[in-house]
MARGU-305707 format. One record per residue (C-alpha): residue number from 1; y, z, x; residue in three letters; chain. Coordinates in nm, 4 decimals, always signed. Layout:
N
<node><resi>NUM</resi><y>Y</y><z>Z</z><x>X</x><resn>ALA</resn><chain>A</chain></node>
...
This chain:
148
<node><resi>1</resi><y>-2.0993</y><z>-0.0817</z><x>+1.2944</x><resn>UNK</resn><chain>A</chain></node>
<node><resi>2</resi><y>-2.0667</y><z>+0.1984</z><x>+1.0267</x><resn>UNK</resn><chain>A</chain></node>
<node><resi>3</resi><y>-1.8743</y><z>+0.4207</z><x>+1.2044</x><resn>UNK</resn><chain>A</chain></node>
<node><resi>4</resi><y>-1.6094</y><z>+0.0522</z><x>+1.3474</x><resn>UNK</resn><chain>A</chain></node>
<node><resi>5</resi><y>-1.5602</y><z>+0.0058</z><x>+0.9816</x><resn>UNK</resn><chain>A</chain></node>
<node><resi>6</resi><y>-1.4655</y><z>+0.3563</z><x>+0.8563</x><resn>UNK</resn><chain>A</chain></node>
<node><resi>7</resi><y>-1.2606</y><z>+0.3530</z><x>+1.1630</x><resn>UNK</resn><chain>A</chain></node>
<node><resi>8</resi><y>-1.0660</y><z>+0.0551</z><x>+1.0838</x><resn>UNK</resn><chain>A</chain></node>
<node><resi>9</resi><y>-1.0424</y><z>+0.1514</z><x>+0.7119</x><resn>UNK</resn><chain>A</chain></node>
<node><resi>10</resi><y>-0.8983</y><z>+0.4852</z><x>+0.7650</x><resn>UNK</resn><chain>A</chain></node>
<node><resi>11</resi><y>-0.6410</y><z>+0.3094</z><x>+1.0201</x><resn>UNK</resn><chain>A</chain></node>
<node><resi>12</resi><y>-0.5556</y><z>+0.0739</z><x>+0.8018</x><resn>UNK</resn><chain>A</chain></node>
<node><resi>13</resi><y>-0.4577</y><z>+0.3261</z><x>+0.5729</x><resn>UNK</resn><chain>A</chain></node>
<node><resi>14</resi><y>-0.2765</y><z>+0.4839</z><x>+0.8224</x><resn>UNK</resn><chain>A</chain></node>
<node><resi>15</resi><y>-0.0591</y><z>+0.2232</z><x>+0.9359</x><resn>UNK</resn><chain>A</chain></node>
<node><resi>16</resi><y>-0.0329</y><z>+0.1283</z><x>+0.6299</x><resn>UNK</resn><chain>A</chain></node>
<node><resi>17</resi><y>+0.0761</y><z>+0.4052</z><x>+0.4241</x><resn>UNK</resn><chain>A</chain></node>
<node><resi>18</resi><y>+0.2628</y><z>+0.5340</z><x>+0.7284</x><resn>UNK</resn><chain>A</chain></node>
<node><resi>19</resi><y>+0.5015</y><z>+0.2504</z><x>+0.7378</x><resn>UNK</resn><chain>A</chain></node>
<node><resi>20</resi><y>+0.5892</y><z>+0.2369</z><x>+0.3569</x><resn>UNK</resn><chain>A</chain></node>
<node><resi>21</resi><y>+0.6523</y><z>+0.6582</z><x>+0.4321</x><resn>UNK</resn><chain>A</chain></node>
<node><resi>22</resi><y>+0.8722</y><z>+0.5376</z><x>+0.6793</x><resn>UNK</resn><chain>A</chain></node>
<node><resi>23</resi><y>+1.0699</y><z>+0.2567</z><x>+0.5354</x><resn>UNK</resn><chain>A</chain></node>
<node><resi>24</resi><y>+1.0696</y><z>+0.4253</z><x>+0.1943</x><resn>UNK</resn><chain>A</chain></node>
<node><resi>25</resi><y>+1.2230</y><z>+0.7735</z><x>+0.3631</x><resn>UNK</resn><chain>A</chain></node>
<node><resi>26</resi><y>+1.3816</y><z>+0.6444</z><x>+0.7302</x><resn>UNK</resn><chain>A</chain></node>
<node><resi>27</resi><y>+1.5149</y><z>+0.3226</z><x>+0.6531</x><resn>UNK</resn><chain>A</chain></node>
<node><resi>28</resi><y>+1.6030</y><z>+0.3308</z><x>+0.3078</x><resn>UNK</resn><chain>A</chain></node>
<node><resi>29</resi><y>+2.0103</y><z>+0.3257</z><x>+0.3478</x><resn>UNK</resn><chain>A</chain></node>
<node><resi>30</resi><y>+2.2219</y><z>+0.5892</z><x>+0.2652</x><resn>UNK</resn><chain>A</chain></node>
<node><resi>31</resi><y>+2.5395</y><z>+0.3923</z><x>+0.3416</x><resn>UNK</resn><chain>A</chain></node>
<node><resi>32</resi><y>+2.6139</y><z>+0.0217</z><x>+0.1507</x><resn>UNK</resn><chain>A</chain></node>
<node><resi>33</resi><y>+2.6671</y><z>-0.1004</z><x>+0.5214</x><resn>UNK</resn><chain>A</chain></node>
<node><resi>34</resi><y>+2.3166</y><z>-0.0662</z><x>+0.6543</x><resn>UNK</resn><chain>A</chain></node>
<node><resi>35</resi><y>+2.1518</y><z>-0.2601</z><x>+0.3483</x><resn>UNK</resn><chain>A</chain></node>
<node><resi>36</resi><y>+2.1123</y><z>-0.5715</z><x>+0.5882</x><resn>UNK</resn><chain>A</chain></node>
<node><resi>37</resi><y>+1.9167</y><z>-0.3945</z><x>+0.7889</x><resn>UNK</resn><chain>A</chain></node>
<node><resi>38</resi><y>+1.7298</y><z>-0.2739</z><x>+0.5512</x><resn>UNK</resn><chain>A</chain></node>
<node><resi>39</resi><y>+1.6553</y><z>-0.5796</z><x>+0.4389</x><resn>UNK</resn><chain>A</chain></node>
<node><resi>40</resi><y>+1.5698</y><z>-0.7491</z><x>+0.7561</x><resn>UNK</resn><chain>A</chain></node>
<node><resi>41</resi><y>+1.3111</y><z>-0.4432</z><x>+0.8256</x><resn>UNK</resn><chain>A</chain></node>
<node><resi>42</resi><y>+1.1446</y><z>-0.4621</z><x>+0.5225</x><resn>UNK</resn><chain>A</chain></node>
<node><resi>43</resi><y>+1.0740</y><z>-0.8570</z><x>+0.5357</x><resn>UNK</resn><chain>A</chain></node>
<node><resi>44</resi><y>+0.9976</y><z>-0.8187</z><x>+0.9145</x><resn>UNK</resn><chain>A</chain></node>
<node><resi>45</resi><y>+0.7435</y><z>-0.5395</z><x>+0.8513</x><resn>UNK</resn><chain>A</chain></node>
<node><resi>46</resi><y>+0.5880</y><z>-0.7580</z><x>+0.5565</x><resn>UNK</resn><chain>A</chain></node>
<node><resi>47</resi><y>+0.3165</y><z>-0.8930</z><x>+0.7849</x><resn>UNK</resn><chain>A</chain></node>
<node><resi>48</resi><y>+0.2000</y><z>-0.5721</z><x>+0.9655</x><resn>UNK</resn><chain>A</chain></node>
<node><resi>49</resi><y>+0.1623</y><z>-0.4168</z><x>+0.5903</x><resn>UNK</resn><chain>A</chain></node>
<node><resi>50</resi><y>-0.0068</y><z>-0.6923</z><x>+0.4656</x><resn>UNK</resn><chain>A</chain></node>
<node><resi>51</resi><y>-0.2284</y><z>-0.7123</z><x>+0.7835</x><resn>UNK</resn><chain>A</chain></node>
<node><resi>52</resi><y>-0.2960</y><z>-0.3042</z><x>+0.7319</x><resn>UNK</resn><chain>A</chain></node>
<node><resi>53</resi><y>-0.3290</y><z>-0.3829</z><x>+0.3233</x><resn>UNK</resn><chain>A</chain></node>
<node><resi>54</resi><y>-0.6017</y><z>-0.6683</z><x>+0.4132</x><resn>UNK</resn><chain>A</chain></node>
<node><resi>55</resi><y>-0.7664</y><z>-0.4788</z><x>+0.6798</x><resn>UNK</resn><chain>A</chain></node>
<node><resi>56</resi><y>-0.8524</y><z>-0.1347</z><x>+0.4056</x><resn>UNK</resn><chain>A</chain></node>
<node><resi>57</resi><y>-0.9614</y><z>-0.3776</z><x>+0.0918</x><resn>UNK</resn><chain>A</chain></node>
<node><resi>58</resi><y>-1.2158</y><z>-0.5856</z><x>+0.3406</x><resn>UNK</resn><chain>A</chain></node>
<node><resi>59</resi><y>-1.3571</y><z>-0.2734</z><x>+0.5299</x><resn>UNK</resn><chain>A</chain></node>
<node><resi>60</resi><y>-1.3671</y><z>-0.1072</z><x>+0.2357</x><resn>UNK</resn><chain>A</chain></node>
<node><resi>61</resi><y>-1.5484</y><z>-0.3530</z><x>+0.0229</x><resn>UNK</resn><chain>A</chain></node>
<node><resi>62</resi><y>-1.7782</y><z>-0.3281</z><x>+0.3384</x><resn>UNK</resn><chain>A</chain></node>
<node><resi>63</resi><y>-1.7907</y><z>+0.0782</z><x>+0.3226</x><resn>UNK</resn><chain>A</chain></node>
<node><resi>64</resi><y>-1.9231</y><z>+0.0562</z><x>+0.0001</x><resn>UNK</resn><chain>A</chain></node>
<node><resi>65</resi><y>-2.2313</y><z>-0.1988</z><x>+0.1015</x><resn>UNK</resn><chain>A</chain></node>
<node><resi>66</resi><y>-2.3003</y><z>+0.1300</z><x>+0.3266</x><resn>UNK</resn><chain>A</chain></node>
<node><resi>67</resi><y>-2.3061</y><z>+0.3678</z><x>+0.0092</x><resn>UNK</resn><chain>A</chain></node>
<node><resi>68</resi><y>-2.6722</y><z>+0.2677</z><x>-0.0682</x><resn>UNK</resn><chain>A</chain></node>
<node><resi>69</resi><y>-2.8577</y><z>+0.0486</z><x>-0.3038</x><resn>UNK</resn><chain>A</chain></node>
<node><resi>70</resi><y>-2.6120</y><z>-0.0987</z><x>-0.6247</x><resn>UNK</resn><chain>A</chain></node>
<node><resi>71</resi><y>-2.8411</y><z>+0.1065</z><x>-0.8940</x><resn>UNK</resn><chain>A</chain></node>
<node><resi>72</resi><y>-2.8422</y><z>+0.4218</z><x>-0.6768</x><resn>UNK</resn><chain>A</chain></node>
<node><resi>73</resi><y>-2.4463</y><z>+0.4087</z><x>-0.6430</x><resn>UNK</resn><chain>A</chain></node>
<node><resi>74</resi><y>-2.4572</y><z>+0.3122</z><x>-1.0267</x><resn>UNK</resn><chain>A</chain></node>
<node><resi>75</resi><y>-2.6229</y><z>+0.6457</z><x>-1.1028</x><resn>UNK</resn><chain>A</chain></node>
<node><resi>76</resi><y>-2.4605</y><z>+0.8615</z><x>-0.8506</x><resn>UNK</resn><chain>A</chain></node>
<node><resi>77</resi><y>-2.0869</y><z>+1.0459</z><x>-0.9845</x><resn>UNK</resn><chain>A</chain></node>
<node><resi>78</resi><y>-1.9591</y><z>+0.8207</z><x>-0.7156</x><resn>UNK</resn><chain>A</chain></node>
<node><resi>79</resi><y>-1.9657</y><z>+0.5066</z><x>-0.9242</x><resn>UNK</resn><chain>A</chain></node>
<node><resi>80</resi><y>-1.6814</y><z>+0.6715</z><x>-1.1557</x><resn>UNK</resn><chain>A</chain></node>
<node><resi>81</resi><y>-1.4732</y><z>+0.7413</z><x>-0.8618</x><resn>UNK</resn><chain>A</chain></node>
<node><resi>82</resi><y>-1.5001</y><z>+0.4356</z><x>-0.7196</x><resn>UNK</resn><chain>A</chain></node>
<node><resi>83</resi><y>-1.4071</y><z>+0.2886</z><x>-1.0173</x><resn>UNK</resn><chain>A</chain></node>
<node><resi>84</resi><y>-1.0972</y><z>+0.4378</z><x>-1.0138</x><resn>UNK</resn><chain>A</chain></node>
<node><resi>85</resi><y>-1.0353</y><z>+0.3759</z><x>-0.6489</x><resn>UNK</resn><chain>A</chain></node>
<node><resi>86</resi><y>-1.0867</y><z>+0.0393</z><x>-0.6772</x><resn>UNK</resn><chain>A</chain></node>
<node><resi>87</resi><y>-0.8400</y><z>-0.0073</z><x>-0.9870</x><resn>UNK</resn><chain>A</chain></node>
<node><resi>88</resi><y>-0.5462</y><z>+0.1831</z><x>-0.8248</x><resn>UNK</resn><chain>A</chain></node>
<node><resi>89</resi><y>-0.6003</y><z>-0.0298</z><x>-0.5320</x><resn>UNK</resn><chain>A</chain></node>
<node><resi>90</resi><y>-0.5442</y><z>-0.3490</z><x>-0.7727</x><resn>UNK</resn><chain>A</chain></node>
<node><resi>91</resi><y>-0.2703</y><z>-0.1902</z><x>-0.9066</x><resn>UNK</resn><chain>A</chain></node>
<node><resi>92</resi><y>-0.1267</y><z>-0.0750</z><x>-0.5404</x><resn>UNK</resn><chain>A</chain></node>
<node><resi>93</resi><y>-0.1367</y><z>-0.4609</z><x>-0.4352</x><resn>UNK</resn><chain>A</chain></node>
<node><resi>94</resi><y>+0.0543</y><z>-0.5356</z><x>-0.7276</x><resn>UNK</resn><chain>A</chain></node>
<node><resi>95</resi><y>+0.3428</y><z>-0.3129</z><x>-0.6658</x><resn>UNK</resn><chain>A</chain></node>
<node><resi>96</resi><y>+0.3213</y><z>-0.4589</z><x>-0.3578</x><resn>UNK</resn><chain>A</chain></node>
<node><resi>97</resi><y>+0.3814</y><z>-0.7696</z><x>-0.4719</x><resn>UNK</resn><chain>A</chain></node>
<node><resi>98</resi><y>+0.6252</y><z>-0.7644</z><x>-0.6625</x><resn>UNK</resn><chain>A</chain></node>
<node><resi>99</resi><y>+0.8200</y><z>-0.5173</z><x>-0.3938</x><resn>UNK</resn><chain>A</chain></node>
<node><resi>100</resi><y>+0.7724</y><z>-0.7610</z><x>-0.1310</x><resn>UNK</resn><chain>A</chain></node>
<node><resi>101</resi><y>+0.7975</y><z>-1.1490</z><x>-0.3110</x><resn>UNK</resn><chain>A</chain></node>
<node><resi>102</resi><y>+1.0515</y><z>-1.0291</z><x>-0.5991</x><resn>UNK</resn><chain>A</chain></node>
<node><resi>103</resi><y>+1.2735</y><z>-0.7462</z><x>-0.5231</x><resn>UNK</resn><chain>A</chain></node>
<node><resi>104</resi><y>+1.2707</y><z>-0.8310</z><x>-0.1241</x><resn>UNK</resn><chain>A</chain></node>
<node><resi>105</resi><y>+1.3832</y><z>-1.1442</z><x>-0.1923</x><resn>UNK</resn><chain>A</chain></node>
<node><resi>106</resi><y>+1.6279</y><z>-1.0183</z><x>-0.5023</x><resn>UNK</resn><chain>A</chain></node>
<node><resi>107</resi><y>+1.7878</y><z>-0.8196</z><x>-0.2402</x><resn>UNK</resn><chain>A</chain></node>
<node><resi>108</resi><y>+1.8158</y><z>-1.0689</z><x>+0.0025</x><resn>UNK</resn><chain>A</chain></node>
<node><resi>109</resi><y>+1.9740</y><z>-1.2951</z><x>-0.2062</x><resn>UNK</resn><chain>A</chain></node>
<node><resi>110</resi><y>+2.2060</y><z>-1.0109</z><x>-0.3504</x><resn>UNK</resn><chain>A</chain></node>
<node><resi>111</resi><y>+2.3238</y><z>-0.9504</z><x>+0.0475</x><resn>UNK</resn><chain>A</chain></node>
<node><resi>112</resi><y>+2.3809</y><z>-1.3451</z><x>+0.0638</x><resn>UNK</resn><chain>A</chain></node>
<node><resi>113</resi><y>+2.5698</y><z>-1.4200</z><x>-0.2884</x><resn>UNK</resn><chain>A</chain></node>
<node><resi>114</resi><y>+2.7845</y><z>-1.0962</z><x>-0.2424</x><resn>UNK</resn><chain>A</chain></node>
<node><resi>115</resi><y>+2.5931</y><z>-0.9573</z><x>-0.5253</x><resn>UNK</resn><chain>A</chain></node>
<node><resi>116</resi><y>+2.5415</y><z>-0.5671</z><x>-0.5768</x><resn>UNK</resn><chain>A</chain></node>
<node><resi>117</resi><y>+2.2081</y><z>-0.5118</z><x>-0.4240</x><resn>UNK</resn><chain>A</chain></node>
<node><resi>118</resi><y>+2.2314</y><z>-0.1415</z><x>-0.5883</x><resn>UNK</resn><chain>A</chain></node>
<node><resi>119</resi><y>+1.9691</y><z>-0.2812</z><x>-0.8599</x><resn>UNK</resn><chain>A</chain></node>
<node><resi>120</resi><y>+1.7219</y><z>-0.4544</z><x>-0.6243</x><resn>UNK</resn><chain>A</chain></node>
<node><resi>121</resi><y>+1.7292</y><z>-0.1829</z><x>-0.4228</x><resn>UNK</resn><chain>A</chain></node>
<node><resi>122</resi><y>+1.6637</y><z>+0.1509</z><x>-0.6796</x><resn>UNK</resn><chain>A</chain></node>
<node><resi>123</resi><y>+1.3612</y><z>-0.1107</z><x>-0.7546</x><resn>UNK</resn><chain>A</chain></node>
<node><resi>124</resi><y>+1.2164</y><z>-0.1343</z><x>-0.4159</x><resn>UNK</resn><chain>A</chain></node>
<node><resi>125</resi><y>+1.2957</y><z>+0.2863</z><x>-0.3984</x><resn>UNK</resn><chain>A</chain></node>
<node><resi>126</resi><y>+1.0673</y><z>+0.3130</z><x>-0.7403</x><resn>UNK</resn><chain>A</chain></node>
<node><resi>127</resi><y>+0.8266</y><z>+0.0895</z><x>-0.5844</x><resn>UNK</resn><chain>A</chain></node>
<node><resi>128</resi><y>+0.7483</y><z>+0.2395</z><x>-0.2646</x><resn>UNK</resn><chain>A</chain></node>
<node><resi>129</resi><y>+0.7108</y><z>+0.5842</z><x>-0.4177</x><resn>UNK</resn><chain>A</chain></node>
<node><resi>130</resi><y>+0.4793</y><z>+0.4830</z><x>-0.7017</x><resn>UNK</resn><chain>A</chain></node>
<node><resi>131</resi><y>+0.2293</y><z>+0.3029</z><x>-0.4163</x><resn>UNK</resn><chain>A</chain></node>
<node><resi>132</resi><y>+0.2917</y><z>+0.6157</z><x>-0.1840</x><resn>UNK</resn><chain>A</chain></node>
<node><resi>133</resi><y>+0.1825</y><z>+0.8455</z><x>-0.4345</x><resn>UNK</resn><chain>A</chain></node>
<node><resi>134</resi><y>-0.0952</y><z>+0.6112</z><x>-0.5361</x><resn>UNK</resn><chain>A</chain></node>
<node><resi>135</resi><y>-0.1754</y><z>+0.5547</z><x>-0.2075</x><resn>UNK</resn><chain>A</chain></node>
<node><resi>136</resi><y>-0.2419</y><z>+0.9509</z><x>-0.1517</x><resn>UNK</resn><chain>A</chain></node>
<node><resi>137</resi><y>-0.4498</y><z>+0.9403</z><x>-0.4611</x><resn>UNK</resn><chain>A</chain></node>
<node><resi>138</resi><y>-0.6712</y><z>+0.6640</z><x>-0.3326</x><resn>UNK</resn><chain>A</chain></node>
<node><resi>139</resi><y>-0.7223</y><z>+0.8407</z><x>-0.0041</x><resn>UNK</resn><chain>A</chain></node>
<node><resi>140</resi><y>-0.7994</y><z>+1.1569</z><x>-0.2029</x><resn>UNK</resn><chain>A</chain></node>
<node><resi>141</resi><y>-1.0668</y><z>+0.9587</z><x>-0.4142</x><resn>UNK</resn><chain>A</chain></node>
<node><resi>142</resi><y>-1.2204</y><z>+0.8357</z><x>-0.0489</x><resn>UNK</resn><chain>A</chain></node>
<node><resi>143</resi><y>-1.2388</y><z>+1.1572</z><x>+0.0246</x><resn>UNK</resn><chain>A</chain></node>
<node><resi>144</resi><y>-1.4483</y><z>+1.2549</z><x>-0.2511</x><resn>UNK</resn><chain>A</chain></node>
<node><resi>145</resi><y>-1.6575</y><z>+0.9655</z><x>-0.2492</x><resn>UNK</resn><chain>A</chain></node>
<node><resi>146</resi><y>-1.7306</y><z>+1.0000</z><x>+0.0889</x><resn>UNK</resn><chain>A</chain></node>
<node><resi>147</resi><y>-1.8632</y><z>+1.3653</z><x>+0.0078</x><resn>UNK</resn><chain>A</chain></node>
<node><resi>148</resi><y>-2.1142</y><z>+1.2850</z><x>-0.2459</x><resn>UNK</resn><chain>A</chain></node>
């Protein structure tokens, strides 16, 4: 069961942090005409990154049953590092948020009122690159936890 859960953690990741590489870097537009698409990716691929999201905290919260006993961990330098983890991935879910149930929407509704969209969508750019680069730090830290 171990080894199911790390497997599903580290593909969650994957997926995960795969998709927001490629909507972040592929899809973003580089012409005003292909913001609607842009758009309509990022809301249909909302689900499947939520999914992925879901799918590393719940495996991972697992993963860490597997770590040993609560004092042991405690004592151990992994406690410090998991600390961490755990924090960015708080504040990776709320970048999230607010990418996908603020500026998604903002965008949307920019695209809809004939709005500029040019401010919702330098947000969602600033977005995606903060959790991608949190997102490699948290892997990192997994990394290290998992070797010690």
């Amino acid at each position: 069961m171990t080894l199911i859960a790390l497997w599903l953690h580290v593909l969650g990741a994957v997926v995960w942090l795969g998709g927001l590489m490629y909507q972040a870097h592929v899809l973003r537009p580089a012409e005003p005409g292909q913001v609607q698409a842009f758009a309509e990716a990022a809301r249909r691929g909302r689900p499947a990154a939520w999914a992925a999201l879901a799918l590393v905290v719940l495996t991972g919260f697992y993963n860490v049953t597997r770590l040993g006993p609560l004092e042991q961990v405690m004592q151990s330098r992994a406690a410090l590092v998991l600390a961490g983890k755990f924090v960015l991935v708080l504040v990776v879910i709320t970048l999230t948020a607010q990418r996908d149930f603020a500026q998604v929407p903002r965008l949307r509704r920019a695209l809809g009122g004939a709005e500029d969209p040019a401010p919702a969508l330098r947000a969602i750019a600033w977005l995606d690159r903060l959790a991608l680069l949190l997102g490699a730090i948290i892997v990192y830290l997994g990394l290290a936890i998992s070797r010690s």
